[in-house]
C-alpha positions in Angstrom: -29.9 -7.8 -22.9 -27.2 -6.1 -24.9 -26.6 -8.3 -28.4 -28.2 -11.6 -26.7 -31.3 -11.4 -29.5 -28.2 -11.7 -31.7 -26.4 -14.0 -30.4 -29.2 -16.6 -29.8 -30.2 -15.8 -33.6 -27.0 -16.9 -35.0 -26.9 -20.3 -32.8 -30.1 -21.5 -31.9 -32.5 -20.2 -35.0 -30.4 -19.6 -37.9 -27.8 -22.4 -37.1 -25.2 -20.2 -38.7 -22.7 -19.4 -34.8 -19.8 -18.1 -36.9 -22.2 -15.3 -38.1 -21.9 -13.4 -35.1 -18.8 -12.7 -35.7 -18.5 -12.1 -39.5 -21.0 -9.9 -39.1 -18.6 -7.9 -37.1 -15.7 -8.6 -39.1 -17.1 -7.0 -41.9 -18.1 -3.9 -40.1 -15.5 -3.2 -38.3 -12.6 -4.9 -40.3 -10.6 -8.1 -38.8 -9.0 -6.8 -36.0 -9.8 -9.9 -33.8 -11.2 -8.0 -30.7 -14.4 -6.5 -30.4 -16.5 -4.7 -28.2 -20.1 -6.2 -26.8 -22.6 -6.7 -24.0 -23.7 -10.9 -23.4 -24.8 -13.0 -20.6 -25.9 -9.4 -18.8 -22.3 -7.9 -19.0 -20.2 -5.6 -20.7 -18.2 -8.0 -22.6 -14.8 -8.1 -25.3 -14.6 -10.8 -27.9 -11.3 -12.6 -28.8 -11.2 -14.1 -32.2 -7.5 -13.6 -33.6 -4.5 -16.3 -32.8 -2.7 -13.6 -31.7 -5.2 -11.9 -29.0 -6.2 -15.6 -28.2 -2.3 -16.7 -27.3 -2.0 -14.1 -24.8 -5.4 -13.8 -23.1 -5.4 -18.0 -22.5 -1.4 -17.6 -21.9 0.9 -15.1 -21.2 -1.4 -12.5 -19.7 -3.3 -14.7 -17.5 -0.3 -15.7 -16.4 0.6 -12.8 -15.0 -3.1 -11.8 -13.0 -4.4 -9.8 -16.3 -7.0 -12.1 -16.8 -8.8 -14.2 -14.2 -11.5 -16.9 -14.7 -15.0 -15.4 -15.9 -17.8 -17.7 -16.0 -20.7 -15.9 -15.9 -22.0 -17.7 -12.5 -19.8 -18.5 -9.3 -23.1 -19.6 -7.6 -23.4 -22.8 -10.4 -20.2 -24.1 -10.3 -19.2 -23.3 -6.8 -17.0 -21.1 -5.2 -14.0 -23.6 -4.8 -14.4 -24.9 -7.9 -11.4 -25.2 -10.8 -13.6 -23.2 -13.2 -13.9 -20.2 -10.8 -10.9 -19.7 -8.7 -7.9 -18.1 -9.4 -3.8 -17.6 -7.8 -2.7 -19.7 -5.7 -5.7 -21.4 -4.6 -6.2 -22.9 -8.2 -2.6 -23.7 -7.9 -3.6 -25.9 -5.4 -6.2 -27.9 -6.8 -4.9 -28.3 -10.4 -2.0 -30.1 -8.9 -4.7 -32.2 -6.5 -6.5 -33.0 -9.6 -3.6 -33.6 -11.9 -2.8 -35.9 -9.9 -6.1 -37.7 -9.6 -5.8 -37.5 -13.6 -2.6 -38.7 -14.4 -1.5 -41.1 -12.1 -0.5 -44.5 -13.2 -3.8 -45.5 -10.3 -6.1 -43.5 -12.4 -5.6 -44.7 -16.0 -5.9 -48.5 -15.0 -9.0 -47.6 -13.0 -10.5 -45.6 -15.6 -9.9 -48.3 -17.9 -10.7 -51.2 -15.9 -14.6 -49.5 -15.4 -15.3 -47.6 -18.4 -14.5 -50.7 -21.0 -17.6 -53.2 -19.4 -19.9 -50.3 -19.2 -18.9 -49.0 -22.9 -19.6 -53.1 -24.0 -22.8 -53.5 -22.6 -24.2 -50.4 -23.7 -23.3 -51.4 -27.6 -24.6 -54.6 -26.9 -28.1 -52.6 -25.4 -27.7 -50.5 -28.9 -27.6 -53.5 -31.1 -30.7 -54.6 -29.3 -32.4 -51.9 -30.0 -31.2 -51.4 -34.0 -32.8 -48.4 -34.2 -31.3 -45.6 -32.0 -30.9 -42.0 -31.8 -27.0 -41.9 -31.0 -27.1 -38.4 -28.8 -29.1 -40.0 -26.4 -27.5 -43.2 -25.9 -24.0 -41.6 -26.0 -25.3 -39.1 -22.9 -26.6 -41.9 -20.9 -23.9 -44.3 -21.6 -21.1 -41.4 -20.6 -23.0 -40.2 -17.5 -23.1 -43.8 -16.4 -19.2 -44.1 -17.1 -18.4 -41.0 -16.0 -20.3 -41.4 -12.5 -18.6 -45.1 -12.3 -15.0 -43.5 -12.8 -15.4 -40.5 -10.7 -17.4 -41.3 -7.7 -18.6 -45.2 -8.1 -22.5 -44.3 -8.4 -23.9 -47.3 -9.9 -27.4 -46.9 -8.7 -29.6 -46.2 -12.2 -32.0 -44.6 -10.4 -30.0 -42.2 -8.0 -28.0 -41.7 -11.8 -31.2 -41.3 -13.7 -31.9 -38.4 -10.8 -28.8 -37.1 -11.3 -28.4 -36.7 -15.1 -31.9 -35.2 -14.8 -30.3 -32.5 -12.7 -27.3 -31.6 -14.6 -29.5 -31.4 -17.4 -30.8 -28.5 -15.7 -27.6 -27.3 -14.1 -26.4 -27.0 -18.1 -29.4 -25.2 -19.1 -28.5 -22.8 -16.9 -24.8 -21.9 -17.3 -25.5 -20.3 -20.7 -28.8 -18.6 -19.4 -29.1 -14.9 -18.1 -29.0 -14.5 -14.7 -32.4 -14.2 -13.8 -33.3 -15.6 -10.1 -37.2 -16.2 -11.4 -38.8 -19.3 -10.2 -39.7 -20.6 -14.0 -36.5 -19.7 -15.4 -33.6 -21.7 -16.6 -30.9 -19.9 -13.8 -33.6 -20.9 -10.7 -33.9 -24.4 -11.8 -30.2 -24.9 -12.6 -29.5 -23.0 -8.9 -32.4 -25.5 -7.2 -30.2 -28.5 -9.4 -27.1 -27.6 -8.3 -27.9 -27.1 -4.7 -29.3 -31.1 -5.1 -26.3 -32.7 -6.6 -24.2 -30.6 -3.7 -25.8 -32.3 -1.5 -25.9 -36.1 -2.3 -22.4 -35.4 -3.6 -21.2 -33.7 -0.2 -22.9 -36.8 1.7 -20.6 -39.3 -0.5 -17.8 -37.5 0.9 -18.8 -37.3 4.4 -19.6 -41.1 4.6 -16.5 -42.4 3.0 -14.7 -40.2 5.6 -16.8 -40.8 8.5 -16.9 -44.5 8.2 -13.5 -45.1 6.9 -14.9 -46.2 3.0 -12.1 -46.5 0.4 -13.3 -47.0 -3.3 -11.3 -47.4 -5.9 -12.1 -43.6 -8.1 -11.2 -39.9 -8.8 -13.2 -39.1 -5.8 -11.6 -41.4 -3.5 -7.8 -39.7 -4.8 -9.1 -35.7 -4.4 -9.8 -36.9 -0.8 -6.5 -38.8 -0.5 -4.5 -36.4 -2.5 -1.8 -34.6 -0.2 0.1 -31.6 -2.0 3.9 -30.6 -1.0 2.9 -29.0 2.2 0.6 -31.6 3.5 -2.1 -30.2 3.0 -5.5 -32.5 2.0 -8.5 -30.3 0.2 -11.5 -30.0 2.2 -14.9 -31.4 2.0 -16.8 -28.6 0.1 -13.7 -28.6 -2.1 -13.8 -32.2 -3.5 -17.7 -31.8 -3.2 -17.3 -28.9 -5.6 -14.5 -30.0 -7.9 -16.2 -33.5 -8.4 -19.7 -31.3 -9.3 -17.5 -29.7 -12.3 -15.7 -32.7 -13.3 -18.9 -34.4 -13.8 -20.1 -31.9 -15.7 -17.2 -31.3 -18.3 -16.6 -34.7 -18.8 -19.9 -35.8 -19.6 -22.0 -33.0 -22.2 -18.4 -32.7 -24.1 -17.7 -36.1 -24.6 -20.6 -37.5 -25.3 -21.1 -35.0 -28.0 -18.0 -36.2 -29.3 -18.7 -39.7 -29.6 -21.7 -38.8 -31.2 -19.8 -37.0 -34.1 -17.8 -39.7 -34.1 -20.2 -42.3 -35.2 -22.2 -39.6 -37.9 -18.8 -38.8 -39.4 -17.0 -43.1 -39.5 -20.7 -43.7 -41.1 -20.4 -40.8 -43.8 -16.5 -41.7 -44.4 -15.9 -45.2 -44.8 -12.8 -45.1 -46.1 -11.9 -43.8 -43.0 -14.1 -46.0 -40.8 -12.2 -49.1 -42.4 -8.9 -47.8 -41.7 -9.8 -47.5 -38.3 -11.1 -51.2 -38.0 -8.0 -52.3 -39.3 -6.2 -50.8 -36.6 -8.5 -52.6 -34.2 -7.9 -55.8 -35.6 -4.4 -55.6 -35.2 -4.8 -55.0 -31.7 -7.4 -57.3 -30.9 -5.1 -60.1 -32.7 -3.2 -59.9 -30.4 -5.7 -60.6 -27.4 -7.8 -63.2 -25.6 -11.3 -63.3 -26.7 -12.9 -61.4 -24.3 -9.6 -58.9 -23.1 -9.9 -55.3 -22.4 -7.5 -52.4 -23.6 -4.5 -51.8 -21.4 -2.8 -48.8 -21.4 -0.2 -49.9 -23.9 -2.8 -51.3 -26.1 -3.6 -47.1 -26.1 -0.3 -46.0 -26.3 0.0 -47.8 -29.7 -3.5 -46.5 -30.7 -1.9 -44.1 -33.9 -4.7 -44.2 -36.2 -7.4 -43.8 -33.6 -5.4 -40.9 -31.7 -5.6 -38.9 -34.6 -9.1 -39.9 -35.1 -10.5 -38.3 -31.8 -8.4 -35.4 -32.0 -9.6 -34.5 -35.5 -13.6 -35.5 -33.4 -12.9 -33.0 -31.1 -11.3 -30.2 -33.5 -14.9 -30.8 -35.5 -17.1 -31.3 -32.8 -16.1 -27.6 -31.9 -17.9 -28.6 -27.5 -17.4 -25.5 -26.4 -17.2 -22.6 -28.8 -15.6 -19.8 -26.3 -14.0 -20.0 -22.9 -15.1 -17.0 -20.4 -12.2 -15.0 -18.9 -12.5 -11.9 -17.2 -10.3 -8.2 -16.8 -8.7 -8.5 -13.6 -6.6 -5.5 -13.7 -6.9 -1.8 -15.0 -3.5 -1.8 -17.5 -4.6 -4.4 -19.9 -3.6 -3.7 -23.5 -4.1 -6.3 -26.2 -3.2 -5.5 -29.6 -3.7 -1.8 -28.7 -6.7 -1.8 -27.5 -7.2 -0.9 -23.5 -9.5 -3.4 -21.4 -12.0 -2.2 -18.9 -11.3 -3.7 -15.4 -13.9 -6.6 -14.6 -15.4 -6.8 -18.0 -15.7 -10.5 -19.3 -13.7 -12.0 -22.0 -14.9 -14.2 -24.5 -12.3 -15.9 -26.2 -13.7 -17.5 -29.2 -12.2 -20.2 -30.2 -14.9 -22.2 -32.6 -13.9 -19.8 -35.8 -10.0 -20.7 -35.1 -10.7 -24.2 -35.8 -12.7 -24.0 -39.1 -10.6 -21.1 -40.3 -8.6 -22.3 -43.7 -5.5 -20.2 -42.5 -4.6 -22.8 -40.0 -6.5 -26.3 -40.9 -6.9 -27.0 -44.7 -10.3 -27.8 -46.0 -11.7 -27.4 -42.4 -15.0 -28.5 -42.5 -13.8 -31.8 -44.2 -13.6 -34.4 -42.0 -9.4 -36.0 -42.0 -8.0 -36.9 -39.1 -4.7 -37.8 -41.8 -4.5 -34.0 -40.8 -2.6 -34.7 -37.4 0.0 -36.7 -38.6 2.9 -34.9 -37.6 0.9 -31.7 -37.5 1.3 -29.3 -34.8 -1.3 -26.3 -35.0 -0.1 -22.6 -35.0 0.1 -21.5 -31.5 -3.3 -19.5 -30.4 -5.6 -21.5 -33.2 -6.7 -25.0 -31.4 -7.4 -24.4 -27.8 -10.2 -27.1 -27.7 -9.0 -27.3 -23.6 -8.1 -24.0 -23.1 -4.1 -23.1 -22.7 -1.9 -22.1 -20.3 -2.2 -22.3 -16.8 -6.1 -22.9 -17.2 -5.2 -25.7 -19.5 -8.2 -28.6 -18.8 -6.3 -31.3 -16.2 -8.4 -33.9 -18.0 -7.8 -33.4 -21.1 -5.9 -37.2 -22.0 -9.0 -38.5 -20.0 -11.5 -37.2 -22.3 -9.2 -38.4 -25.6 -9.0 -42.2 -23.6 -12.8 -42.4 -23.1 -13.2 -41.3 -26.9 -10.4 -44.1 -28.1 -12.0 -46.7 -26.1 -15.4 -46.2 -27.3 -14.4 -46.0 -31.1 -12.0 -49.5 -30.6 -15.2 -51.4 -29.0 -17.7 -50.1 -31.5 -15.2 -50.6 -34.4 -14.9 -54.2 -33.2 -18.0 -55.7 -33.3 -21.0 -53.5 -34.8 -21.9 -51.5 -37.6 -23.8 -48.4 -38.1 -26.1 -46.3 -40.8 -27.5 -42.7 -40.2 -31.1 -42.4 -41.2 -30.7 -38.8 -41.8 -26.9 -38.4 -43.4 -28.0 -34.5 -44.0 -30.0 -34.2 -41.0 -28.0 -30.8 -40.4 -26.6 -29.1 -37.4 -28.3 -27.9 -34.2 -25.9 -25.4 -31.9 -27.6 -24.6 -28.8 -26.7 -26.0 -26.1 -23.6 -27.8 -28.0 -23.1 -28.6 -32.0 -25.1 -31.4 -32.7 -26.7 -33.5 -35.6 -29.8 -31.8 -35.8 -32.0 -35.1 -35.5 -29.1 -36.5 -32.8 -27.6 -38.8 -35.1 -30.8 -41.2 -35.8 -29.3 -44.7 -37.0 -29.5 -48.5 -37.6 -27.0 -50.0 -35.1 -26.2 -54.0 -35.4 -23.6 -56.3 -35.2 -21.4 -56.6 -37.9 -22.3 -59.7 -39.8 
């Protein structure tokens, strides 16, 4: 169990995640590495920009550190998150492509915009809602639609149900124990494989072509020719799913609590809407220059997802037996946790942290090793403008038409199994009068 009991302490019952490594700090002094046993492993905790530069850059670069995730068998063995050399090589460039293409933005655009507009509309209909669970359904929806064109609401009720389970699981300890959080995300995982894998097979079998991220994996050819192979779309579409949906939902959430406890900034963000709506039939969507010229609202989501603080440590593991970093020898095949939360409220590197300003990025470039919201480096998250669109486009529809007030403004903070208003950001949502 090693310092779990701790751990879960500081995140899930005293709400306090940063004291688990003060607590450190001020035992053994700020040297920004420490030594510790989580997740049933022997473990080394990154927390300096220094350590953090090299271990996400330089040194993974060059086969010090490979990925560490604490379970192959969730993710998959050809997934992103797990592979390393060239085979993740090879699919970062398959899925950059499926990411960045000129294809991708307009059809991410063209199907997340009705779905976001409806589901404000449902909101408004409602008045009273509990914004963590509407952003979750409303992102899994999108994010299905986008991805693999699942528009079924119960095969997508069945499937959020079961990456519930597969989250519950990748932060759990590996126990194989019918009852436990691991067997139920293994029996969850092993059910999205399969309708996932079938999705595949019939679009190739029968000749299907849809217009989504699952249709350009299976398209995608790199230099050589070569196409990926049906386990490893099946796979790489399983994690997709997965990142983009808890992390940005969680971000929209924050989004609404913090525009309704900062006005000042809510109404400089509705002024930017207008402007661009002005300029628009009644009923347009956002186009992709419509985003481009999104200043206010750019800054707006980056400063979301500086606060909203998804994931607060990225798992790498010792690949090799010479690793030094800042003096300090690594053991071969111990896991790496590179803990990246306390660089983004630390008043070193982003004044008056906690404070919500997203005036902050404005010309602002953070010291290298202190954000690393997506990682860095060669592991640097392939989706990472996809996840800033969806947030843009959400804020720019709800900005337009509605208006919110939490219930609850100081409802606190729950951390496990991300940071969260404590009562999921309880509100009045209506149409703006």
């Amino acid at each position: 169990m090693g310092e779990m009991f701790d751990f879960l302490w500081c995140f899930k019952f005293k709400r306090r995640p940063d004291d688990f490594i003060a607590k450190r700090k001020l035992r053994y002094g700020d040297t920004g590495i420490y030594r510790t046993h989580l997740f049933g492993y022997p473990a080394i905790v990154s927390c300096s920009p220094e350590s953090n530069k090299q271990i996400l850059g330089s040194k993974t670069e060059d086969g010090s550190f490979g990925p560490g995730w604490p379970s192959t068998e969730l993710m998959g063995n050809s997934s992103i998150v797990a592979i390393d050399g060239l085979w993740h090589k090879k699919i970062r460039r398959h899925l950059i492509e499926a990411f960045n293409s000129p294809r991708a933005l307009d059809s991410h655009l063209t199907s997340a915009q009705p779905i976001f507009i409806q589901a404000l509309e449902d909101w408004a209909s409602k008045r009273k809602i509990v914004a963590y669970d509407e952003t979750k359904a409303m992102t899994f929806r999108n994010i299905c639609e986008v991805l693999v064109s699942f528009k079924s609401k119960e095969l997508l009720d069945t499937m959020e149900s079961m990456y519930r389970g597969l989250m519950g699981g990748l932060r759990s300890m590996r126990i194989k124990i019918p009852g436990t959080a691991y067997h139920h995300a293994l029996k969850c995982r092993k059910k999205l494989s399969n309708i996932l894998l079938k999705e595949v097979r019939d679009r190739k079998e029968h000749g299907i072509q849809k217009h989504d991220f699952l249709q350009i994996l299976i398209d995608s050819v790199d230099e050589n020719g070569n196409k990926l192979n049906e386990v490893e779309v099946m796979e790489n579409i399983v994690s997709l799913i997965l990142g983009g949906y808890e992390s940005t939902s969680n971000v929209m959430t924050w989004g609404l609590f913090y525009l309704a406890k900062y006005p000042e900034i809510l109404e400089k963000l509705k002024e930017e809407t207008r402007q661009i709506q002005k300029q628009k039939s009644k009923d347009e969507i956002l186009t992709a220059q419509d985003i481009k010229s999104m200043k206010y609202a750019s800054m707006v989501a980056e400063e979301l997802i500086r606060l909203a603080n998804v994931s607060p440590f990225i798992f790498r593991t010792v690949a090799r037996d010479d690793v030094v970093i800042n003096g300090y020898k690594l053991p071969r095949n111990w896991r790496v946790l590179v803990w990246i939360r306390s660089m983004h409220l630390d008043p070193r590197y982003f004044s008056d942290p906690l404070t919500f300003n997203p005036d902050r990025w404005d010309n602002f470039r953070p010291k290298a090793g202190t954000y690393s919201v997506f990682g860095a480096g060669l592991r640097y998250c392939p989706g990472n403008n996809f996840a800033r669109v969806q947030v843009m486009m959400f804020l720019y529809h709800a900005c337009l038409k509605y208006r919110w007030k939490l219930l609850n403004p100081d409802a606190g903070t729950a951390f496990q199994p991300h940071p969260r208003p404590r009562d999921g950001a309880e509100m009045i949502f209506e149409r703006a009068s």
